[in-house]
N, C-alpha and C positions, 0 to 999 in steps of 0.2 A: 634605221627602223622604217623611214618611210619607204626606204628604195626597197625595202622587204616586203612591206605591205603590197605594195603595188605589183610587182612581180608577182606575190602570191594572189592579188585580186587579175591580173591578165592569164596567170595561167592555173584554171583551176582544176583540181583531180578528178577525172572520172574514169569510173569502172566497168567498164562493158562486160557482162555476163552471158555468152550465149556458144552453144556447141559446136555454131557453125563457124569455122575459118573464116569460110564468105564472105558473114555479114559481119565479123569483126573486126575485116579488112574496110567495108563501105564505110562502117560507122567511124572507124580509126580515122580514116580520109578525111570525113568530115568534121571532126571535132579538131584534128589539128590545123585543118585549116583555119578554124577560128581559135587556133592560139591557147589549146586546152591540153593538157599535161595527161596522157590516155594508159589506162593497163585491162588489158584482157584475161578471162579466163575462160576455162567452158565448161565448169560445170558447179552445182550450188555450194557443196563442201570446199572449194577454193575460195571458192567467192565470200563466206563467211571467214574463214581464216586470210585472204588479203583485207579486206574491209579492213579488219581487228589493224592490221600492220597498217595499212596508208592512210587510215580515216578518208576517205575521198569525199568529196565535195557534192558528189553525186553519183548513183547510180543508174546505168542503162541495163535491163531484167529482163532475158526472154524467160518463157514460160514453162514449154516442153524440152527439155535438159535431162540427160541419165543421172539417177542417183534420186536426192529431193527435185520435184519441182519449182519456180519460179515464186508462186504463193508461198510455200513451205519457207522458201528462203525469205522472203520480204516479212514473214510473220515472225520469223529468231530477229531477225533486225530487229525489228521495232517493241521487242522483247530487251534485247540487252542495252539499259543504259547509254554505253559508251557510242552508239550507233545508230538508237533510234531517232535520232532526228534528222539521218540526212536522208532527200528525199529521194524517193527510187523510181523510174519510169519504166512502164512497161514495154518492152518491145514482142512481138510475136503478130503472127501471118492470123491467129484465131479474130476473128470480127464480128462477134455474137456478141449482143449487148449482155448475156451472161456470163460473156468473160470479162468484159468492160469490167463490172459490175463488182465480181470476185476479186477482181485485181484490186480496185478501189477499198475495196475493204478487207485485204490483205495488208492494207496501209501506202499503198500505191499513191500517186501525188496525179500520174497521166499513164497516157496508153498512145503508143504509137504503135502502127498496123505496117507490117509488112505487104510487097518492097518498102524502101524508106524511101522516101523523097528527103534531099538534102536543105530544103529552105524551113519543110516543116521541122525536122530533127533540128534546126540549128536553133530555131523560135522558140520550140518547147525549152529546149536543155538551155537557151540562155534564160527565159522565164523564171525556170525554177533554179538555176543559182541564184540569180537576185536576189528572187524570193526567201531562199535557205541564208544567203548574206545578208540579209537585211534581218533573219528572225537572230542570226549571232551576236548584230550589232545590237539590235533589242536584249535581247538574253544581258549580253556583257554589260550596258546600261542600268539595267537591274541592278544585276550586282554590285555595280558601283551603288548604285541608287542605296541598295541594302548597308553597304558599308558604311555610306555615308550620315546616314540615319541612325548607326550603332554610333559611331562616334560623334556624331551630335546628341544622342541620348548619354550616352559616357559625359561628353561636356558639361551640359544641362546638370547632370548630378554632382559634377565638380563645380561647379558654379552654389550650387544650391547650398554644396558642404560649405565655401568657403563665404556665402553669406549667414549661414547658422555662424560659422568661428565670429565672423564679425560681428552679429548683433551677441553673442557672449562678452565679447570682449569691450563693446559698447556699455553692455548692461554691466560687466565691471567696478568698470569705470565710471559711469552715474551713483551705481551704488558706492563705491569708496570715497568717490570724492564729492561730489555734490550731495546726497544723499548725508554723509557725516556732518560736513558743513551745516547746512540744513538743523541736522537735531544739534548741532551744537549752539547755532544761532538760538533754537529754542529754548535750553536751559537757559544762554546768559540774558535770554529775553526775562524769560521770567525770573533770574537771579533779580536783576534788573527791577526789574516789578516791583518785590518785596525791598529792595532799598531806598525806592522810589516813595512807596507806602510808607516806611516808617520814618523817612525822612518829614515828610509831606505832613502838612495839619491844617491845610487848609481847604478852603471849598473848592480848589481844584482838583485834590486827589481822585476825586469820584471821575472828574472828565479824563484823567492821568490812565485812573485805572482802566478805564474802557478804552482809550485809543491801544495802550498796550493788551487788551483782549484781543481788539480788532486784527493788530499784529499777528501775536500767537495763533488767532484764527488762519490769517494767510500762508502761515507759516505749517502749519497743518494741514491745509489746502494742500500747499505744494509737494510736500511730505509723500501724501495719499495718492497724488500725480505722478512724483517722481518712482513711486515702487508700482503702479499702474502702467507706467510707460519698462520698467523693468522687466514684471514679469511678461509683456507683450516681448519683449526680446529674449528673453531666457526665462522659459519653464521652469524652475527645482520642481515643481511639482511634478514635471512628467516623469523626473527619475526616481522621486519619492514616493507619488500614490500611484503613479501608473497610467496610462491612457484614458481610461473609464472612468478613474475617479476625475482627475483635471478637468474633463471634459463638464462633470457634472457641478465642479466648481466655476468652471468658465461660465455654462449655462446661468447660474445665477447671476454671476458678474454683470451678464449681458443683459439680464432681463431689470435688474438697476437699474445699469445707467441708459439704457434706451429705451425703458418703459414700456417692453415689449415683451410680451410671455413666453418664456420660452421652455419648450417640456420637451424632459431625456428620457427616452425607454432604448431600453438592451436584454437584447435574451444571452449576450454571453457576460459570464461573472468572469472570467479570467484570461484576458487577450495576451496571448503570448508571440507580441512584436521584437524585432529589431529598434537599438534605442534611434539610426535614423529614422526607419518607418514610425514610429512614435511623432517623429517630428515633425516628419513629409504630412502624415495624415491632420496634424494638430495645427500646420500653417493653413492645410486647402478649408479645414473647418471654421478659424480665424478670418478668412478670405470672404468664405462665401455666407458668414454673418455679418461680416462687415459690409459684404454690400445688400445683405435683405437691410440691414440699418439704414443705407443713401439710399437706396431706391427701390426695394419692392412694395413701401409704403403699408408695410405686414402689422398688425394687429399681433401676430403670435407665428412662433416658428417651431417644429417640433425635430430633435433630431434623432434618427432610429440608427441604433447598431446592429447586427444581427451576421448569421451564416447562411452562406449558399448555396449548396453544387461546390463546395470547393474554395470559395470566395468568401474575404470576410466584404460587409457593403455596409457602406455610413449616406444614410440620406437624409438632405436638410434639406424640411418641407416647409415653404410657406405660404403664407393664405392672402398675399400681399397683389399688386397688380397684374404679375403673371407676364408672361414675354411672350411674343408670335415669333414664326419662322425668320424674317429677318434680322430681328434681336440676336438669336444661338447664333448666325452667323460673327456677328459683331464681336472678339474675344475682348478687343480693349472695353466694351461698355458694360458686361458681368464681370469683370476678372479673370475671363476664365485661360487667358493666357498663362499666368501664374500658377495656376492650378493642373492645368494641364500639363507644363513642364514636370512638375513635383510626382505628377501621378504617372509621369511616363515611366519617371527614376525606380518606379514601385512595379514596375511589369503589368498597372493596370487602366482604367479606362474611367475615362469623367462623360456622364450624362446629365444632358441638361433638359426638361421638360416643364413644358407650362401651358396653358389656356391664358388669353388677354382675360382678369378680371376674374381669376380663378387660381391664384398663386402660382410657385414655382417649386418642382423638385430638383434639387442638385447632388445625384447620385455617381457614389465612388465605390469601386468595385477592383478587387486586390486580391491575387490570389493567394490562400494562406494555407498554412500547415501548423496544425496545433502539438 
């Protein structure tokens, strides 16, 4: 492959286009001398059906030709896909800066003026291979670049799926086994209690009965913990009410325990998601109230559903300290790394705005089909 390359980068294809024998014997002369792989024609109809066959590297274009002229021909190039990007120079004896001028925006790259001179013909034409190999190597870059981006979003999404399996399977497993535990510890608590009581007659039962309160207490504590720490792992509710409603139950969740207001408006009654998009959208909403809780120091957070152009959009607004320009830069300090994985997997877009000292919006935008 390398001894390929290289051969192909020393000896590169040009196509000389011009009526005269003559000058496609000078120009022949001097392109092999510099080691270029040469084919002639003479007139614009060959010249578009060779192009089609060699793809050449470059073309050399006289002007005045039987048949189309030189424009004519340089404007089908850079018409058909397969061709328009390799660059064509102009050759011809016309030296009117109106030809210049024409040729250049016939999609011409240069203009060389007859006679040739051999040093200028070799400057230009090695110029623009370079140039035309350096836009391949960019082009082929890309593509890779694009590739590699679909398969790192592909990733991302398989990543995402097999941390939903895991906190299912986590949430499980809390619930069966620790969670039973737990209310079983609390019946023989209080079985306990009542044998405790009617064994007891003395002035201790009263202190008896309250440490065992205190128990029961903790034990109920943890209870309320351990199905709080569940459903943050596994939803039933997104499968059972649905996006909208979960949401408006989380909303009060949230405004409990962090003593912070939180108000749901939605103009759609009926969101018709994928059960991942359910989940993608319900971890980035999770994410970015979790952190108006650490650090937007919010009073109240409002969160709007709605449609748009196309796009369903969830934006969680709050009235908290607000971020300047090099905050959004910062992913680890909002979260927004995590968020932005999830929402790549959804085909859509995380914005993030704020004023210092004038809260912050965190809008997602997803394109939907009802």
């Amino acid at each position: 492959m390398k001894n390929e390359t290289t051969t192909n980068k020393k000896r590169p294809k040009i196509l000389i286009v011009d009526d005269e024998p003559f000058n496609q014997i000078i120009l022949s002369e001097i392109l092999k001398i510099n080691n270029c792989e040469v084919r002639t024609v003479g007139d614009g109809i060959t010249a578009l059906q060779v192009s089609e066959e060699i793809k050449p590297d470059l073309i050399l274009l006289d002007i005045m030709m039987p048949g189309i002229d030189g424009y004519e021909v340089c404007c089908r190039l850079k018409k058909n896909e397969n061709l328009c990007d390799i660059p064509v120079i102009f050759i011809s004896s016309l030296n009117e800066t109106k030809d210049v001028v024409t040729a250049l925006r016939s999609g011409g790259v240069d203009y060389i003026t007859k006679p040739f001179k051999a040093e200028e013909v070799t400057a230009r034409v090695n110029t623009h291979l370079k140039l035309y190999q350096q836009s391949k190597e960019v082009l082929e870059l890309n593509s890779r670049l694009n590739k590699s981006q679909e398969q790192l979003k592909k990733f991302a999404a398989h990543l995402q799926n097999i941390r939903e399996e895991e906190r299912i399977v986590l949430a499980t497993e809390i619930h069966d086994k620790i969670g039973q535990i737990l209310i079983a510890l609390k019946i023989d608590m209080g079985l306990w209690k009542k044998k405790v009581l009617f064994l007891s007659e003395n002035t201790q039962s009263l202190e008896v009965l309250e440490n065992f309160n205190d128990l029961i207490n903790i034990v109920d504590n943890t209870i309320k913990t351990t199905r709080n720490i569940i459903s943050k792992l596994k939803s039933d509710q997104l499968e059972l009410l649905g996006f909208i409603e979960t949401v408006k139950l989380y909303c009060i969740e949230f405004e409990i325990i962090n003593k912070i207001d939180c108000h749901f408006e939605s103009s759609i009654t009926n969101l018709s998601v994928t059960e991942k998009q359910k989940i993608a959208l319900f971890r980035i909403l999770q994410e970015a109230l979790t952190n108006v809780s650490k650090h937007a120091n919010a009073s109240s957070v409002k969160i709007c559903l709605y449609l748009q152009d196309g796009n369903f959009i969830m934006e969680i607004i709050d009235d908290g300290i607000g971020i300047d320009e090099s905050q959004k830069l910062l992913a680890h300090s909002y979260g927004v790394l995590d968020m932005n994985q999830r929402i790549k997997t959804l085909h859509g877009k995380l914005t993030i705005s704020g004023i210092p000292g004038n809260g912050t919006c965190v809008k997602i935008e997803m394109p939907y089909k009802s």
